[in-house]
N, CA and C of each residue as an Amber inpcrd file, in Angstrom:
protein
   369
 -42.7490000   4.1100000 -21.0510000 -42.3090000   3.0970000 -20.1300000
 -40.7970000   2.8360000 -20.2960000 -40.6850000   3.0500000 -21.5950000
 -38.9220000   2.5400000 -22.1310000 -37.8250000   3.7200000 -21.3980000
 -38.9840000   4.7830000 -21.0740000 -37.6730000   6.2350000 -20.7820000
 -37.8820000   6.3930000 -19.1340000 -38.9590000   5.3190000 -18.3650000
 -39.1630000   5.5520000 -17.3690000 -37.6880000   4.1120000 -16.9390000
 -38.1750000   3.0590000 -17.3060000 -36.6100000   2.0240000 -16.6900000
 -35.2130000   3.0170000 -16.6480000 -35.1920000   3.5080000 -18.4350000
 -33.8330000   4.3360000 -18.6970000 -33.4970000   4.9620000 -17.7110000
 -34.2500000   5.9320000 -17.6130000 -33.8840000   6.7940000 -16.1920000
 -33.5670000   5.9550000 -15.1180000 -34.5900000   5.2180000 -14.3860000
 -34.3460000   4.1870000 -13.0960000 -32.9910000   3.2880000 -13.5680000
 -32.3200000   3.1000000 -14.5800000 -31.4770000   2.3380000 -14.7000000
 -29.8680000   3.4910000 -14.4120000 -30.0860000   4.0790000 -15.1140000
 -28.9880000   5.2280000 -15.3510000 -28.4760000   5.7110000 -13.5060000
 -29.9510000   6.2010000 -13.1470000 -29.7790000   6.3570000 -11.3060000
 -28.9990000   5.2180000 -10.3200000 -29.3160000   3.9320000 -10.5810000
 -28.8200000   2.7230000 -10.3320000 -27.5630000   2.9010000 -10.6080000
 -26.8480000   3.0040000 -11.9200000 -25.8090000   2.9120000 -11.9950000
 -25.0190000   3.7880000 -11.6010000 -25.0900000   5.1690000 -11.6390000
 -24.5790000   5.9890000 -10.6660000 -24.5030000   5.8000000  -8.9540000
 -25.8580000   4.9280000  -8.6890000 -25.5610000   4.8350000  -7.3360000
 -24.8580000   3.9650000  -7.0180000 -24.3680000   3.0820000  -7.5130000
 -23.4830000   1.7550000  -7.4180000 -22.0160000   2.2250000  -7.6700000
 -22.1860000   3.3550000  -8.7710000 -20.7430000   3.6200000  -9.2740000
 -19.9360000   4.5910000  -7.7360000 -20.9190000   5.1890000  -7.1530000
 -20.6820000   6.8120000  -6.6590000 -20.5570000   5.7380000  -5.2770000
 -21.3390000   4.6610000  -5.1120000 -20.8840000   4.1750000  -3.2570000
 -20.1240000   3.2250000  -3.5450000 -19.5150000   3.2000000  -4.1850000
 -18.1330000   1.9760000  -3.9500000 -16.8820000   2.2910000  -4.9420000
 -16.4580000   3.2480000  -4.4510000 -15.2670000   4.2220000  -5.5000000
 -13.8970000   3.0210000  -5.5150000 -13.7520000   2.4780000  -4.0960000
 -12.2370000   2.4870000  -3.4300000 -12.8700000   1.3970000  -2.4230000
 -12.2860000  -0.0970000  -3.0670000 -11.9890000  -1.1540000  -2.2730000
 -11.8060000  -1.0180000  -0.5800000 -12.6010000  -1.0970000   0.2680000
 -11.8690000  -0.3780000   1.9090000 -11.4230000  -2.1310000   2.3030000
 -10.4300000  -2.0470000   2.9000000  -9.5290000  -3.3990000   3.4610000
 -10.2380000  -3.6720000   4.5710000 -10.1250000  -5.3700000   4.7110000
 -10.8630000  -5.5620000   6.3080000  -9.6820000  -5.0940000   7.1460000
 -10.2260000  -4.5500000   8.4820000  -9.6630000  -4.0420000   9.5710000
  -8.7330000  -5.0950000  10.0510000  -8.8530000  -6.2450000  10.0660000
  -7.9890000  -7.2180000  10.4340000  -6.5770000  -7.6420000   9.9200000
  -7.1300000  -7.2260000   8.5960000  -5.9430000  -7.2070000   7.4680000
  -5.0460000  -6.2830000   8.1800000  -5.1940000  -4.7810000   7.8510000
  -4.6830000  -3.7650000   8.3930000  -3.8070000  -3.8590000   9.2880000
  -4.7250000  -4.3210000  10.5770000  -4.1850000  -4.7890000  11.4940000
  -2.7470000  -5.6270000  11.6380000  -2.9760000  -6.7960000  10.6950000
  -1.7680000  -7.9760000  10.5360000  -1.0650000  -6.8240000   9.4820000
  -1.1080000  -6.3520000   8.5260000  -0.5210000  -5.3420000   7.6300000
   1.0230000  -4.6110000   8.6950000   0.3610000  -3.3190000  10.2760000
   0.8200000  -2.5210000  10.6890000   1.7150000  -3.7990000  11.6150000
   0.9170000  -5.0140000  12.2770000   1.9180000  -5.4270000  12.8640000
   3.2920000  -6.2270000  12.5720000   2.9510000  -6.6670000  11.2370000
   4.0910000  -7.0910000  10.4380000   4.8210000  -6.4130000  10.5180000
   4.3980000  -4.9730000   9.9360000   6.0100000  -3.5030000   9.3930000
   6.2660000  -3.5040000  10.8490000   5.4180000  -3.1900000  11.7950000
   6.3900000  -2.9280000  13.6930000   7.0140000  -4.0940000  13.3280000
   7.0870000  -5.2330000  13.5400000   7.8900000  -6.2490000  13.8380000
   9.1860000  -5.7440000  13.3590000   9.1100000  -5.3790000  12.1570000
  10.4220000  -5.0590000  10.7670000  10.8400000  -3.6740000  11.6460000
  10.3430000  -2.9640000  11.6380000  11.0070000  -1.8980000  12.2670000
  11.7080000  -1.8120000  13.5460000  11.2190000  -2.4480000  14.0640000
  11.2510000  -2.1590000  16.3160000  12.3920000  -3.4400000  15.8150000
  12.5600000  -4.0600000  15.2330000  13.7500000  -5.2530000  15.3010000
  14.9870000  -4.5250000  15.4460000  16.0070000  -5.0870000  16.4900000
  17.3530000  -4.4420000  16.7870000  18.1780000  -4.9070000  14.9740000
  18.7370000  -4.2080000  14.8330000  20.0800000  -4.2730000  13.7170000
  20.7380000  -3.8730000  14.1020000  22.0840000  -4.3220000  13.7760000
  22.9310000  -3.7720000  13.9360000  23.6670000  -3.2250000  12.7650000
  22.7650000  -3.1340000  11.7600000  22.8780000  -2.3030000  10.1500000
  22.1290000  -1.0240000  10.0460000  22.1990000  -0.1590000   9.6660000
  21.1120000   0.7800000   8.7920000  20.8660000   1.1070000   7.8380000
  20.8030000  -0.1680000   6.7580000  20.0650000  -0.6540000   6.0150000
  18.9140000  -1.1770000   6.2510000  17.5380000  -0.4730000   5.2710000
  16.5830000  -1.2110000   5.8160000  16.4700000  -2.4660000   4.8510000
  16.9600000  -3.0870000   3.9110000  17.3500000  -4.4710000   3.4010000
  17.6570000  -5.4280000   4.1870000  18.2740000  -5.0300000   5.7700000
  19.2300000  -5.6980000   6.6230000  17.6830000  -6.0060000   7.6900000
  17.0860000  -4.9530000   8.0010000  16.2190000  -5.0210000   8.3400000
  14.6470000  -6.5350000   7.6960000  14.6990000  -5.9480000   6.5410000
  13.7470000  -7.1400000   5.7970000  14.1720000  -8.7150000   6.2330000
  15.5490000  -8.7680000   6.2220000  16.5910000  -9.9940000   5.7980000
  16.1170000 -10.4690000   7.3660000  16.2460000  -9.9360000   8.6140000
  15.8920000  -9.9600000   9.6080000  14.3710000 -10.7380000   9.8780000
  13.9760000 -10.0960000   8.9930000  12.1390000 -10.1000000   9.4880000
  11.4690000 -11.0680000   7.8240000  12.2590000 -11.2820000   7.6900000
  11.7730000 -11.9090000   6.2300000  10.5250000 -12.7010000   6.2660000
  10.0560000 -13.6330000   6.7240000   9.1690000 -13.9410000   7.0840000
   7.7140000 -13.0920000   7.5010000   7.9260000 -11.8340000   8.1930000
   7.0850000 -10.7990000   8.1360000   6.9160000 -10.0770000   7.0920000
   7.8960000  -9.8470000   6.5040000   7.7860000  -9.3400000   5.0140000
   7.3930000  -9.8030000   3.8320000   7.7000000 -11.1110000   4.0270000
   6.4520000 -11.8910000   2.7350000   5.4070000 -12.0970000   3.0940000
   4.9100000 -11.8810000   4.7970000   3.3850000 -11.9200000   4.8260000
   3.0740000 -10.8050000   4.6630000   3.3150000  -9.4160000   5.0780000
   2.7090000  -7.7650000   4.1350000   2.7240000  -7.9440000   2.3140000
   3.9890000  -8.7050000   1.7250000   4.1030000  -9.0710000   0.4690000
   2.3270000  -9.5110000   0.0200000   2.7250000 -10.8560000   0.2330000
   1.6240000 -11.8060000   0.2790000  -0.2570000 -11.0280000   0.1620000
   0.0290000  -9.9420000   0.9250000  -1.5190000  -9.5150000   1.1600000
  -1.7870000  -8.3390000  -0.8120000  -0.9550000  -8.3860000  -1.3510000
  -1.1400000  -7.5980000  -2.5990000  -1.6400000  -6.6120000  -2.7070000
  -3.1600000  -6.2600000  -3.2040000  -3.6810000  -5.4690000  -3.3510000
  -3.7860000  -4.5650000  -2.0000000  -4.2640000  -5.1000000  -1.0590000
  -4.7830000  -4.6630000   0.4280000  -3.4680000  -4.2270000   0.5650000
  -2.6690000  -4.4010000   0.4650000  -1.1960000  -3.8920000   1.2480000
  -0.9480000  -2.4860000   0.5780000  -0.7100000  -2.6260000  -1.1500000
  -0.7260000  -1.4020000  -1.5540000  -1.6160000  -0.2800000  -1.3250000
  -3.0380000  -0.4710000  -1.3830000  -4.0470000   0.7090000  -0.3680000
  -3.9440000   0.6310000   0.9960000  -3.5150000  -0.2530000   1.7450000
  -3.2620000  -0.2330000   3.4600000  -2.1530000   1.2660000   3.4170000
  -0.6300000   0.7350000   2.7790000   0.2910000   1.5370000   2.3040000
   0.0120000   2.7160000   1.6720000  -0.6550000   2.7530000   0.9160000
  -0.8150000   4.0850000   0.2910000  -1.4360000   5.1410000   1.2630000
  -2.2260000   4.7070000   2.0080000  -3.3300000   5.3730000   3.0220000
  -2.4360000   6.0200000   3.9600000  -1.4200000   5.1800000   4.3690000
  -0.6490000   5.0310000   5.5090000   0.7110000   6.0760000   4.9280000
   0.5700000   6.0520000   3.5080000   1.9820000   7.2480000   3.1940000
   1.3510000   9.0190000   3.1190000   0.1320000   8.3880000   2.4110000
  -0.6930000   9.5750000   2.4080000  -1.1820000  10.5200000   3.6540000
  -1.1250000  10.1550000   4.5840000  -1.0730000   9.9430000   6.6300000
   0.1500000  10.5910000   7.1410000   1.1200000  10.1180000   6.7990000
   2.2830000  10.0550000   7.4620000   3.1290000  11.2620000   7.0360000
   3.7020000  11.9570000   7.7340000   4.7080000  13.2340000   7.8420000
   6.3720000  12.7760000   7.7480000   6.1370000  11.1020000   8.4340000
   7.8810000  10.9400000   8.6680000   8.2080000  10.1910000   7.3960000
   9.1380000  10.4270000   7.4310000  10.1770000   9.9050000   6.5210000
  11.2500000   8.9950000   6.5430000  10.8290000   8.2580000   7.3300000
  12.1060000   7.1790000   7.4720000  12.5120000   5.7170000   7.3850000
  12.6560000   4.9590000   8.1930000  12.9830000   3.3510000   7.7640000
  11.0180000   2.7250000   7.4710000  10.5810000   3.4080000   8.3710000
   9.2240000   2.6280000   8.4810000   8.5760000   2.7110000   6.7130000
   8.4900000   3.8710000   6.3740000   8.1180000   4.3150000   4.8940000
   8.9830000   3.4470000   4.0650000  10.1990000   3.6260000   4.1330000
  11.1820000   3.0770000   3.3930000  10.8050000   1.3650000   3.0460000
  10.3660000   0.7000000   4.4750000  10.4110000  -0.8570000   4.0860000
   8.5790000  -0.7550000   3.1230000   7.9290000   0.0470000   3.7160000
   6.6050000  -0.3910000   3.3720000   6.8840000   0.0130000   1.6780000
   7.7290000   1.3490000   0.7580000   7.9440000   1.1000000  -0.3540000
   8.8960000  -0.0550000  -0.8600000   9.6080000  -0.2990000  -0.1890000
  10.1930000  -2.0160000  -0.6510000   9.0750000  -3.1870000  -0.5440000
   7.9060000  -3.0780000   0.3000000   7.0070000  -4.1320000  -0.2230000
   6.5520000  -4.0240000  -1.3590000   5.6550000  -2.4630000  -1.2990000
   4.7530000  -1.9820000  -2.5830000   5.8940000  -2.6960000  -4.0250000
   6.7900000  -2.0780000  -3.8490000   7.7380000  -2.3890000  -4.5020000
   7.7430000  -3.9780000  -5.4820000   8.3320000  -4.5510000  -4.2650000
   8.1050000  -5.8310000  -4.5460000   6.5490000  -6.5690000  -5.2620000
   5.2830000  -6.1490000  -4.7740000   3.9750000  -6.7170000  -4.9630000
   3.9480000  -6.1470000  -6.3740000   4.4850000  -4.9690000  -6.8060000
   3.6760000  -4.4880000  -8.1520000   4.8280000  -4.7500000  -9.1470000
   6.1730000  -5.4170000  -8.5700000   7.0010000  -6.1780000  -9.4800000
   7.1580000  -5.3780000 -10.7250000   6.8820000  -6.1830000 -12.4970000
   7.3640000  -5.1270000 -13.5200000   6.4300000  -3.9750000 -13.4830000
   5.1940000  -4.1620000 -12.6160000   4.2730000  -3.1360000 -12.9830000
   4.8090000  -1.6290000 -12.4510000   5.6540000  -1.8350000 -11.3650000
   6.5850000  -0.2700000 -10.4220000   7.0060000   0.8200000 -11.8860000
   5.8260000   1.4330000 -11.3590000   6.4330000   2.6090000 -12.4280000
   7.7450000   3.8480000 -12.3110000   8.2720000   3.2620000 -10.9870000
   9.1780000   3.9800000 -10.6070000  10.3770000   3.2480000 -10.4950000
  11.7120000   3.9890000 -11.5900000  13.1050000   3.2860000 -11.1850000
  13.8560000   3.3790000 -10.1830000  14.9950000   2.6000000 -10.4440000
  15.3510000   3.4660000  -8.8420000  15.9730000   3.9030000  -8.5390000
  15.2090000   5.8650000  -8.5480000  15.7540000   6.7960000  -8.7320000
  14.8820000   7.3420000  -7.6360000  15.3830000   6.8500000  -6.5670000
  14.7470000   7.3650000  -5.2570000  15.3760000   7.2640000  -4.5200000
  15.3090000   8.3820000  -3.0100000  16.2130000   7.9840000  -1.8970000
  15.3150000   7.6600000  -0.8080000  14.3540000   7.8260000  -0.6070000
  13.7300000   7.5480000   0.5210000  11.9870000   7.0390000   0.3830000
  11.4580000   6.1310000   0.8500000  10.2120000   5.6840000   1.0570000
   9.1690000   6.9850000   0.7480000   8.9380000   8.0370000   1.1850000
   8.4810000   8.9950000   0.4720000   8.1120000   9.5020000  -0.4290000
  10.0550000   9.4540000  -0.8240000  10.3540000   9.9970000  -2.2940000
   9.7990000   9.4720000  -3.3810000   9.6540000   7.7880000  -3.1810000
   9.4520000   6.8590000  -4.1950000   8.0670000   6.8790000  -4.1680000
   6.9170000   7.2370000  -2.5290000   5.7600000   7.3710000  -3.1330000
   5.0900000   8.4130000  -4.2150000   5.9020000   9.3720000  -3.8650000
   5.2770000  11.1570000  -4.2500000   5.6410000  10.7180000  -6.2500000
   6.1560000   9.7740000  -6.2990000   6.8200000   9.2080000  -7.8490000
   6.0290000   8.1600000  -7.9530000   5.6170000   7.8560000  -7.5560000
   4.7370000   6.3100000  -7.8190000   3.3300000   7.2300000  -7.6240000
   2.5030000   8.0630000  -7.0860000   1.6210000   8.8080000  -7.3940000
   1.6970000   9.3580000  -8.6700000   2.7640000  10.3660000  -8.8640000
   2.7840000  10.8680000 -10.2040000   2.6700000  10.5250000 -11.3870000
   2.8370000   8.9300000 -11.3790000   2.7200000   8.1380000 -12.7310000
   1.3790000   7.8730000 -13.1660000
């Protein structure tokens, strides 16, 4: 009886372990996540800096901040996705950035939103 639970217990825990690997974000989140960064991006500057950009949208940017965890897998999903390389990547690693604070295992020894993910994977 003791090796019949064992087993039924061991199965259990594999099945619990094996269907829920990776936190999935509510869709809504996401949602407020992508429309925050458009806001930051599609905003006119007259800089090209994307710092100048944030400074702009600041308020949108501490609400992608604000969402923490969900933002960094929204982001990660969304770098892991993405082919371009440019301001849009760039601000979403200045959030990640910002949310994982001393934890950023990456200095900054990066030039582009990309760059800093393919380095923030590697760690």
């Amino acid at each position: 009886m003791k090796r019949i639970f064992g087993v039924l217990f061991l199965a259990l825990f594999f099945l619990i372990a094996c269907n829920n690997p990776v936190m999935e974000i509510d869709e809504a989140v996401a949602k407020e996540l992508d429309s925050s960064l458009a806001l930051i991006v599609d905003s006119p500057s007259t800089s090209s800096s994307p710092h100048d950009y944030v400074k702009t949208n600041q308020e949108a940017f501490d609400l992608i901040v604000k969402q923490g965890d969900a933002t960094l897998q929204h982001f990660s999903h969304e770098f892991s996705q993405s082919d371009s390389n440019g301001l849009k990547e760039y601000i979403m690693a200045l959030a990640c950035i910002e949310i994982l604070g001393k934890e950023n295992p990456v200095n900054r020894d990066w030039e582009t939103g990309k760059e800093w993910y393919e380095k923030y994977k590697e760690s």
